[in-house]
N, CA, C and O atoms as CSV, one atom per row, in Angstrom:
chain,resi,resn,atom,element,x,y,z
A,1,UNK,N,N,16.585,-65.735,-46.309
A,1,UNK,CA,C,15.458,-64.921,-45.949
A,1,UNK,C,C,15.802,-63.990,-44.778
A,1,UNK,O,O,15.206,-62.934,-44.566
A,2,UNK,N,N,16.821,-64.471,-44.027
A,2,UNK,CA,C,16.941,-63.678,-43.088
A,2,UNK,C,C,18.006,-62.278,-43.243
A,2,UNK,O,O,17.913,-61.104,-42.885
A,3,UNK,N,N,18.900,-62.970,-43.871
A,3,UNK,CA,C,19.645,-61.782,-44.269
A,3,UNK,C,C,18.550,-60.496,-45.107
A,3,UNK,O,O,18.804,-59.310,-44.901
A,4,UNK,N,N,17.748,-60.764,-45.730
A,4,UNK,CA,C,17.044,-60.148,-46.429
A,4,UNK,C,C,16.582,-59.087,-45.524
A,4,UNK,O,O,17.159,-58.063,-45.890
A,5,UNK,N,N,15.936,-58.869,-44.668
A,5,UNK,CA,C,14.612,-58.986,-43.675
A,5,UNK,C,C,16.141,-57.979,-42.946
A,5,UNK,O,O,16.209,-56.751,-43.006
A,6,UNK,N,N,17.260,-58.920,-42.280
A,6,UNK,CA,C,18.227,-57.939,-41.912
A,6,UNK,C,C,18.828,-56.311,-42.386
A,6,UNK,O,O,19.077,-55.274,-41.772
A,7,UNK,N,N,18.899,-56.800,-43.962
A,7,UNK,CA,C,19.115,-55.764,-45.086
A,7,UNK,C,C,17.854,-54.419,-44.607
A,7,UNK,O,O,18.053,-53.321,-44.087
A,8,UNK,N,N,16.607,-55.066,-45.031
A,8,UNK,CA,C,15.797,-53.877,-44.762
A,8,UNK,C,C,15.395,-53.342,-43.879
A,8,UNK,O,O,14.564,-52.435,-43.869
A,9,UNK,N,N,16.279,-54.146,-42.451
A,9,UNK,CA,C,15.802,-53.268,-41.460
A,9,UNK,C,C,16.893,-51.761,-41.482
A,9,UNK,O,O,16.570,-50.594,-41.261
A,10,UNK,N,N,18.276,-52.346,-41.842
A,10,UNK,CA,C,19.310,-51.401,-41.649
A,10,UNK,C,C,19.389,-50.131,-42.485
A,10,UNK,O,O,19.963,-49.080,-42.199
A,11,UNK,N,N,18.483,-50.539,-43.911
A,11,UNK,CA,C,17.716,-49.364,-44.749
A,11,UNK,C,C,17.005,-48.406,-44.176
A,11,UNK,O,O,17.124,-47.184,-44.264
A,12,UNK,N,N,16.149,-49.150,-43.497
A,12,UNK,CA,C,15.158,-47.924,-42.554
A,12,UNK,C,C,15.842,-47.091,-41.836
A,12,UNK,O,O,15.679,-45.872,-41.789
A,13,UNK,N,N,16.548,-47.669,-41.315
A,13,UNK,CA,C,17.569,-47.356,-39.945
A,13,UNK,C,C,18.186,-45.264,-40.820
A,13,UNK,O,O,18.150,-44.043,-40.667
A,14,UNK,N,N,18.604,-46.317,-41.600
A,14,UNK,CA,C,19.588,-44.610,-42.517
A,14,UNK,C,C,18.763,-43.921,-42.680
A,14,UNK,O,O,18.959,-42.823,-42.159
A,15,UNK,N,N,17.319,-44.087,-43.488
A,15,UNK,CA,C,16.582,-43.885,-43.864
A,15,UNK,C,C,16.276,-42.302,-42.593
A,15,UNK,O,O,16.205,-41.093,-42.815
A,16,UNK,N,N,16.192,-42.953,-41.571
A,16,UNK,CA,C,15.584,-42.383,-40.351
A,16,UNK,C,C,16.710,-41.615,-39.682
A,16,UNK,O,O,16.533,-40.891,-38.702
A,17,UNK,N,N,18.206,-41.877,-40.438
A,17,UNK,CA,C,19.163,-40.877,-39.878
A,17,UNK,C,C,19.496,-40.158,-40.545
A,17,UNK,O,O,20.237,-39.264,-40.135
A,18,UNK,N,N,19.075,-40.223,-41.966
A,18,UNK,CA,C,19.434,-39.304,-43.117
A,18,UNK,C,C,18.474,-37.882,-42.370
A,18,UNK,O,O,18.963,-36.844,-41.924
A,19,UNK,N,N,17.029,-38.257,-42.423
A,19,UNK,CA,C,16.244,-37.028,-41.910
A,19,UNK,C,C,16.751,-36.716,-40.677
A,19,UNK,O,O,17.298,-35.614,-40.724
A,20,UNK,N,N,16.788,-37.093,-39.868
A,20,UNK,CA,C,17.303,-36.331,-38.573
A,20,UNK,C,C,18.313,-35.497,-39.271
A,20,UNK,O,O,17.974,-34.372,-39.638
A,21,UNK,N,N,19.468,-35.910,-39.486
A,21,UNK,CA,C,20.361,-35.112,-40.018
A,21,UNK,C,C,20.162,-33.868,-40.508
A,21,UNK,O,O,20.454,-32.804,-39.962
A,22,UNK,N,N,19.493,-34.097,-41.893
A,22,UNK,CA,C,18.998,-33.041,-42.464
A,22,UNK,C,C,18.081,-31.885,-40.952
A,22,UNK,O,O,18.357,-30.869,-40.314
A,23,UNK,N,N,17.028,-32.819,-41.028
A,23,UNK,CA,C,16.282,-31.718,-38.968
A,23,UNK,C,C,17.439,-31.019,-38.997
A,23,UNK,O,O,17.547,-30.021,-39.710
A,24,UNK,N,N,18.688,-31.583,-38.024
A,24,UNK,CA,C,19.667,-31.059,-37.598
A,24,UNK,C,C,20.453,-29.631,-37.931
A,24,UNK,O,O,20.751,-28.723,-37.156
A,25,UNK,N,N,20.668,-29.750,-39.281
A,25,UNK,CA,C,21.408,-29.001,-40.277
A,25,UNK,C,C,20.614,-28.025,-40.604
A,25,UNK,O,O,21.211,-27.005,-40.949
A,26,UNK,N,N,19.108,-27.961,-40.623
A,26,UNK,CA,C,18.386,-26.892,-40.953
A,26,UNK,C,C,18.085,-25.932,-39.924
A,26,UNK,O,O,17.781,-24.747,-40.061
A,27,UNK,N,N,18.255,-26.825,-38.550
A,27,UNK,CA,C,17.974,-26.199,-37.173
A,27,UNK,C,C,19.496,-25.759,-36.802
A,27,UNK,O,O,19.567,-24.678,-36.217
A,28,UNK,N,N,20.668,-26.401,-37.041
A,28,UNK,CA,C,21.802,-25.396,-37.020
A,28,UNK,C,C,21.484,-24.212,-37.683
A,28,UNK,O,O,21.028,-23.316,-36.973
A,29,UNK,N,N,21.593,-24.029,-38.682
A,29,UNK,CA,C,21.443,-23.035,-39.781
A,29,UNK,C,C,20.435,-22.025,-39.638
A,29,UNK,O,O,20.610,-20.882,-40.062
A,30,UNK,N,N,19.343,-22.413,-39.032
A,30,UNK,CA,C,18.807,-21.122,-38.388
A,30,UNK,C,C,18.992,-20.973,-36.834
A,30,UNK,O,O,18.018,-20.389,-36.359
A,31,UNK,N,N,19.644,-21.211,-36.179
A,31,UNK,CA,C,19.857,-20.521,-35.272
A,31,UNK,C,C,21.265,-19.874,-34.940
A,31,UNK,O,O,21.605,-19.165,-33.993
A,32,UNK,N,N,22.071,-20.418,-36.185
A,32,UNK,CA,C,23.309,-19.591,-36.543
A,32,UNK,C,C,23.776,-18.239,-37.626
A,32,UNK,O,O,24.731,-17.498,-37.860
A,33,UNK,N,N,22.196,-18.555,-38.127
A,33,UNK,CA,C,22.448,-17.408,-39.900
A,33,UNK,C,C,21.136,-17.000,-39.858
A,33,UNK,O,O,21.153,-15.771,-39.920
A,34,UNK,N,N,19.779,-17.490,-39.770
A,34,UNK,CA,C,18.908,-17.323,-40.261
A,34,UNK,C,C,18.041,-15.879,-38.915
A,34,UNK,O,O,17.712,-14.693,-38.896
A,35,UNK,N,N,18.056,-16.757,-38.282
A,35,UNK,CA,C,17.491,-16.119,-37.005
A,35,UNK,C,C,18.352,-14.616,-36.185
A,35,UNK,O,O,17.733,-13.822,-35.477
A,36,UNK,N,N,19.846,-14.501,-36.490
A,36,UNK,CA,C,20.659,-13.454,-36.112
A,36,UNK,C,C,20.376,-12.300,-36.646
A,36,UNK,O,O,20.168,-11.172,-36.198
A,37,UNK,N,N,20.426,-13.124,-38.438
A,37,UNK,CA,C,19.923,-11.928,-39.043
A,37,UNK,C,C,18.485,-11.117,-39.265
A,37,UNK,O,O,18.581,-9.913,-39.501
A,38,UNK,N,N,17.574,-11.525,-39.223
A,38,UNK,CA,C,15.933,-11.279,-38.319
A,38,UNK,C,C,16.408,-10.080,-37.750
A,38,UNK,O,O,16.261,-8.893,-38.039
A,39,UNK,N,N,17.207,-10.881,-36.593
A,39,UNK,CA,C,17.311,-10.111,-35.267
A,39,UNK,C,C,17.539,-8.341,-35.930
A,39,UNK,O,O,16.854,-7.322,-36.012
A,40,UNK,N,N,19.061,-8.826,-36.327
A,40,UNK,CA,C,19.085,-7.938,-36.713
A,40,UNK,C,C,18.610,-6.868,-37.802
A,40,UNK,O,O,19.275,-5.834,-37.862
A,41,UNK,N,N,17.511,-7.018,-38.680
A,41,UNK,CA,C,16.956,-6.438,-39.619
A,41,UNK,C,C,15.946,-5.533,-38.894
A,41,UNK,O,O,15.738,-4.367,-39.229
A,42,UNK,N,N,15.041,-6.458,-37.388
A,42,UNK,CA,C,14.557,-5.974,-36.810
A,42,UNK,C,C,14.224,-4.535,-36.115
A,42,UNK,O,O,13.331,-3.732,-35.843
A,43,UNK,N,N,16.082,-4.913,-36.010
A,43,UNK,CA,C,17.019,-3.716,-34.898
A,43,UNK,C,C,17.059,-2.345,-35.683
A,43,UNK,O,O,16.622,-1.280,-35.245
A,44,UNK,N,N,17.766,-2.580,-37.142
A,44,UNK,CA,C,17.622,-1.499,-37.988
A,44,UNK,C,C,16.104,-0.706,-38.001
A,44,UNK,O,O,16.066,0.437,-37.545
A,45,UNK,N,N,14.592,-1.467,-38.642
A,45,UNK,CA,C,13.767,-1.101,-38.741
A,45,UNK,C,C,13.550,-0.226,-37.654
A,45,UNK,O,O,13.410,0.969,-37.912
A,46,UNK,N,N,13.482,-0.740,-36.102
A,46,UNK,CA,C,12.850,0.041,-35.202
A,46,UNK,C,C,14.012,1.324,-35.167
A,46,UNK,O,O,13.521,2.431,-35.386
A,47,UNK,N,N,15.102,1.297,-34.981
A,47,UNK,CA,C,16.052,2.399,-35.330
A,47,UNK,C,C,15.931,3.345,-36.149
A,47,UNK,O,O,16.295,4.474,-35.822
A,48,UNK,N,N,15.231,3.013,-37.765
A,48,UNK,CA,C,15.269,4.071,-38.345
A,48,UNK,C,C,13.445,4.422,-38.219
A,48,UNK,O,O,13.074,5.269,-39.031
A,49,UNK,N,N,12.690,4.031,-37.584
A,49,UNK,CA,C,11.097,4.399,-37.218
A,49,UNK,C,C,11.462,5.270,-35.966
A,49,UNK,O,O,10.545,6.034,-35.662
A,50,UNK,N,N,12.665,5.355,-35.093
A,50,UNK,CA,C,13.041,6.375,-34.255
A,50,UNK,C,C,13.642,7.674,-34.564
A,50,UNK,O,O,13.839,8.500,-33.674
A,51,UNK,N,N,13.994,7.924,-35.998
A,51,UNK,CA,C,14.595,8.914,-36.107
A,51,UNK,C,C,13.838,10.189,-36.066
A,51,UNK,O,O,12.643,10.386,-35.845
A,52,UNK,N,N,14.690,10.912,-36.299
A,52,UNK,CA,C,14.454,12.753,-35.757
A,52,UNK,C,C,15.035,13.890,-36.465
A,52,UNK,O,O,16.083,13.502,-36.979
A,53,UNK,N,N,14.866,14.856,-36.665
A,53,UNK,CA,C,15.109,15.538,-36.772
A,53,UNK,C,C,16.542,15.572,-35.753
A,53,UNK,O,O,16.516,14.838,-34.765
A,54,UNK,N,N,17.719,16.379,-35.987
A,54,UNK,CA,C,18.901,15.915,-35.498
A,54,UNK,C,C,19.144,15.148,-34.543
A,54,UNK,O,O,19.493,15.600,-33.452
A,55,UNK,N,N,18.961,13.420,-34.846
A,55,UNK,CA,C,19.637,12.349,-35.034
A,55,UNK,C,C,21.400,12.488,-35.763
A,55,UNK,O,O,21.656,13.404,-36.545
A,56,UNK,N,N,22.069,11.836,-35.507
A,56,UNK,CA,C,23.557,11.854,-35.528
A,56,UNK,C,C,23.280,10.659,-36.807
A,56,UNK,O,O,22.503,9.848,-36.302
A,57,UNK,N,N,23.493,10.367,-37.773
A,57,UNK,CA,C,23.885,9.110,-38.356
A,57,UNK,C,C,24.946,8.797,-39.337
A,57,UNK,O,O,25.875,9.602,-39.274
A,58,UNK,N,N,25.070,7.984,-40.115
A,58,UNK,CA,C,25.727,7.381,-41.354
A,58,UNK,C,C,25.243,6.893,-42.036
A,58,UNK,O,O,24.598,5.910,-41.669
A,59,UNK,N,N,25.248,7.245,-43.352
A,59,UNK,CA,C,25.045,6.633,-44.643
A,59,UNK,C,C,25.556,5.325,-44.745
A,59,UNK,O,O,26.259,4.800,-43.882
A,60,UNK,N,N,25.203,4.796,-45.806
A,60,UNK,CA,C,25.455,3.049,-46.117
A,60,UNK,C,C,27.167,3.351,-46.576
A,60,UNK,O,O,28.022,2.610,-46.089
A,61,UNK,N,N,27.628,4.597,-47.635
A,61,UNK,CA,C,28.715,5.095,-48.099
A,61,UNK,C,C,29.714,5.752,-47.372
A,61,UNK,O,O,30.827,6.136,-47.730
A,62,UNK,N,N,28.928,5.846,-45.892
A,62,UNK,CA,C,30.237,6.162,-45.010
A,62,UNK,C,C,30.233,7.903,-44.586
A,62,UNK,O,O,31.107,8.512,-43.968
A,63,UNK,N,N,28.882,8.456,-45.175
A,63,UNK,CA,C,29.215,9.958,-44.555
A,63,UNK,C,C,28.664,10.049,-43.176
A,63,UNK,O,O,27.891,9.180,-42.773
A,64,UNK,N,N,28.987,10.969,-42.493
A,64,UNK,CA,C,28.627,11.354,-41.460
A,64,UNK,C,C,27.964,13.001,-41.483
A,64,UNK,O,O,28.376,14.040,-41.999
A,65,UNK,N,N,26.539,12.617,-40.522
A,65,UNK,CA,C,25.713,13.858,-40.713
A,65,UNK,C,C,24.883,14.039,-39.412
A,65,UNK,O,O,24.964,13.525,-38.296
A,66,UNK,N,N,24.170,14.834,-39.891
A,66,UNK,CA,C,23.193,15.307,-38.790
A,66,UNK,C,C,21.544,15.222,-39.517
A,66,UNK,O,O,21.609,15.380,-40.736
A,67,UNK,N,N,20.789,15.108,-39.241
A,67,UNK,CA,C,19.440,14.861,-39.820
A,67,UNK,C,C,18.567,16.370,-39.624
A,67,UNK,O,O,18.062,16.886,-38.627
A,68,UNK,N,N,18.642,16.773,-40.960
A,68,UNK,CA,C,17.925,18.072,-40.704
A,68,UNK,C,C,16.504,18.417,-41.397
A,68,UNK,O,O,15.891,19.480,-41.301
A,69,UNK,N,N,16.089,17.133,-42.195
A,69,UNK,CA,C,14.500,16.952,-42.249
A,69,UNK,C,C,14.188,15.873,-43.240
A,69,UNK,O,O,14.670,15.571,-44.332
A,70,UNK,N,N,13.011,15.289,-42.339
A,70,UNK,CA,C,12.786,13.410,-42.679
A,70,UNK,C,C,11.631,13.406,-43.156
A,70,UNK,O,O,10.860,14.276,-42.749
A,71,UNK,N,N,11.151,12.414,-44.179
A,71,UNK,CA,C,9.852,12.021,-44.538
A,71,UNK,C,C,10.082,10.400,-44.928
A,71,UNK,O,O,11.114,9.729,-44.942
A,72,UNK,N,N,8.644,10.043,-45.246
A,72,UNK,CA,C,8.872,8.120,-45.494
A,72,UNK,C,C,9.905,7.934,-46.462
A,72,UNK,O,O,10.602,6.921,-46.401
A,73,UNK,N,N,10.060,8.682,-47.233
A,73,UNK,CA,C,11.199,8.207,-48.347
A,73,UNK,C,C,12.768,8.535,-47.769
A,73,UNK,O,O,13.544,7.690,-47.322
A,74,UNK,N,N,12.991,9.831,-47.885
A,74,UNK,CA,C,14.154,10.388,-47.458
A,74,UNK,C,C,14.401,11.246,-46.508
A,74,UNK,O,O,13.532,11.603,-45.713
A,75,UNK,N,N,16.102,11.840,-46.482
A,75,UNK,CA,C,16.220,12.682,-45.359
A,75,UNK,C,C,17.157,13.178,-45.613
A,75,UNK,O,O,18.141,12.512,-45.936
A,76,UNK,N,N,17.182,14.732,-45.547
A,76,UNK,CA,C,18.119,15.857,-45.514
A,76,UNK,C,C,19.151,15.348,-44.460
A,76,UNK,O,O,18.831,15.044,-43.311
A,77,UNK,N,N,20.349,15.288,-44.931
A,77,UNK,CA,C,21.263,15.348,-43.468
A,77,UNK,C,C,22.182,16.006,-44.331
A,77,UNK,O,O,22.517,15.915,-45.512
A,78,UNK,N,N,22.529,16.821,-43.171
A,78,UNK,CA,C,23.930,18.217,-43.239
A,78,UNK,C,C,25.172,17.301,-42.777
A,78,UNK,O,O,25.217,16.871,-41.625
A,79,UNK,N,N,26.103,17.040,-43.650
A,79,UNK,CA,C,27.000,16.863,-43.436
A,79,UNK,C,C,28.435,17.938,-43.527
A,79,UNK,O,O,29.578,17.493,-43.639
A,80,UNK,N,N,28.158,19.150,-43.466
A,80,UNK,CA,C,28.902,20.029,-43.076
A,80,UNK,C,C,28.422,21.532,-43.215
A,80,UNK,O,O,27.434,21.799,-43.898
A,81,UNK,N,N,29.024,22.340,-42.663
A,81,UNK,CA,C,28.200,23.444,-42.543
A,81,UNK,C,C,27.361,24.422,-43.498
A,81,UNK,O,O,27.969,25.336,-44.055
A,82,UNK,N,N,25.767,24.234,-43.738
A,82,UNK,CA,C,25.490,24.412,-44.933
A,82,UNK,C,C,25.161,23.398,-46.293
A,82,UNK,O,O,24.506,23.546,-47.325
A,83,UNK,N,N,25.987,22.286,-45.705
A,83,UNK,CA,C,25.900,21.213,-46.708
A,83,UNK,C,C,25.036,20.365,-46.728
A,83,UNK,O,O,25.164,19.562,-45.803
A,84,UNK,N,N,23.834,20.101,-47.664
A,84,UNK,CA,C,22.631,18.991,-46.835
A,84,UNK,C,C,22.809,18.300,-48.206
A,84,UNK,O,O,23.044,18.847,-49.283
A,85,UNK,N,N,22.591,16.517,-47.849
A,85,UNK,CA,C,23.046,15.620,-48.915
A,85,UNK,C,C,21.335,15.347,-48.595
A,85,UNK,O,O,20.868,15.632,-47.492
A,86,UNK,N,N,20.299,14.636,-49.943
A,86,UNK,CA,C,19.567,13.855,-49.601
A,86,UNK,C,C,19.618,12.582,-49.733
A,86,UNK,O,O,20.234,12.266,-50.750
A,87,UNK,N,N,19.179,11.599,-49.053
A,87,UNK,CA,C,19.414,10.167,-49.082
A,87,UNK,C,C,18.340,9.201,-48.645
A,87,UNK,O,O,17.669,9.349,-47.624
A,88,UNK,N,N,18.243,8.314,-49.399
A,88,UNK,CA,C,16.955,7.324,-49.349
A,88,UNK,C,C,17.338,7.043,-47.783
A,88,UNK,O,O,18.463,7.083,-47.287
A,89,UNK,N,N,16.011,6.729,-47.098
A,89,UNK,CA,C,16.394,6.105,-45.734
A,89,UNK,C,C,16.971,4.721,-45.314
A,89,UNK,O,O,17.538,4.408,-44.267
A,90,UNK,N,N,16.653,3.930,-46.483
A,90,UNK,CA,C,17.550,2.581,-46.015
A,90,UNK,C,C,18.488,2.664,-45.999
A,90,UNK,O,O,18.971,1.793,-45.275
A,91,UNK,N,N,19.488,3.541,-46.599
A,91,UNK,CA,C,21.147,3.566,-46.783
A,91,UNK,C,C,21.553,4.416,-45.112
A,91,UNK,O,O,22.748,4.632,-44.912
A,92,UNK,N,N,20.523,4.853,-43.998
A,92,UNK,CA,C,20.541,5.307,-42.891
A,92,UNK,C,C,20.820,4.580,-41.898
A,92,UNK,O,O,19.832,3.938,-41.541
A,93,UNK,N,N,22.098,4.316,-41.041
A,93,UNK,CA,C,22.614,3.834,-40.026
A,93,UNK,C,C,22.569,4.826,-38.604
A,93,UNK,O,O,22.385,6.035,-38.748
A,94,UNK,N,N,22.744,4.255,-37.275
A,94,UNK,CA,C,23.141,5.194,-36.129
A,94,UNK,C,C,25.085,5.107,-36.502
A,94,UNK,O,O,25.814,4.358,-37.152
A,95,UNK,N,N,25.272,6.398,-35.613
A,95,UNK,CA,C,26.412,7.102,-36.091
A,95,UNK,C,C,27.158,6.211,-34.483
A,95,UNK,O,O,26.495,5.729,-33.564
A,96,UNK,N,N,28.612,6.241,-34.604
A,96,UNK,CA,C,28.690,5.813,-33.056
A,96,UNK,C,C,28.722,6.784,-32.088
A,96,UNK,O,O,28.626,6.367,-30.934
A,97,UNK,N,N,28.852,8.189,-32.278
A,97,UNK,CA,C,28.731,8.865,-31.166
A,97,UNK,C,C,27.233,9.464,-30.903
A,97,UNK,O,O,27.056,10.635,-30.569
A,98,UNK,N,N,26.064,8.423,-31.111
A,98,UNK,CA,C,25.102,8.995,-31.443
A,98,UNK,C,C,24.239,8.074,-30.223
A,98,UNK,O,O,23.053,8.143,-29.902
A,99,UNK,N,N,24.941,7.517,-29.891
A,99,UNK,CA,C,24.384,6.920,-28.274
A,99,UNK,C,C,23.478,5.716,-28.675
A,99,UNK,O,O,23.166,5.132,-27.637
A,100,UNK,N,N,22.903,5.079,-29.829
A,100,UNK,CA,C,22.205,4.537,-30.221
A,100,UNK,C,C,23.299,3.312,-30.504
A,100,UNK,O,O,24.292,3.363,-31.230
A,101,UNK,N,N,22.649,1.820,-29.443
A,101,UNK,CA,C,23.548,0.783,-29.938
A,101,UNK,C,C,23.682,0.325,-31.085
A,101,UNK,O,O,22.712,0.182,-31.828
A,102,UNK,N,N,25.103,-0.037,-31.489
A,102,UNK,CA,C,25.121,-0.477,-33.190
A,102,UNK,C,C,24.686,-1.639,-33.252
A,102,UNK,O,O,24.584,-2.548,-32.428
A,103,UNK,N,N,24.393,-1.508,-34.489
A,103,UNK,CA,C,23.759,-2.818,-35.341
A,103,UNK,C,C,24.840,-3.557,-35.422
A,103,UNK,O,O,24.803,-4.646,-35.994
């Protein structure tokens, strides 16, 4: 009887370290992956709710331009003289010489 009674205490026991564990692993995991990236999605949003009319930026594809006219969807940017590409605004990054810290 006693061994018995022993058995189920040491069940509980795991029982009660299995969940912590798990706690653990979910609370690593967001404050290593979950929560950085927030951060940073954040950072983008308010970045591109700052833009302007010549703003310096980059495309998601890597061009480099100048912003020569914006609305909620898209934005003219001249990427060379004369040259205006249009482009959805999410594919819109800060440029690095554009003084705006990177993402």
């Amino acid at each position: 009887m006693t061994n018995l009674v022993l058995l189920q205490a040491q069940g509980g026991a795991s029982a009660m370290g299995s969940i912590f564990m798990m706690v653990a692993i979910f609370a690593i995991m967001y404050f290593f992956m979950i929560r950085p990236q927030q951060k940073k999605q954040k950072e983008i949003q308010q970045f591109r709710a700052s833009l302007g009319v010549g703003s310096k930026v980059v495309t998601g594809g890597g061009i480099h331009g100048v912003i020569k006219e914006i609305n909620d969807v898209y934005a003219m940017i001249e990427i060379a003289q004369g040259v205006k590409v249009k482009v959805d605004l999410n594919s819109v990054f800060p440029s690095v010489d554009s003084g705006v810290k990177q993402i």
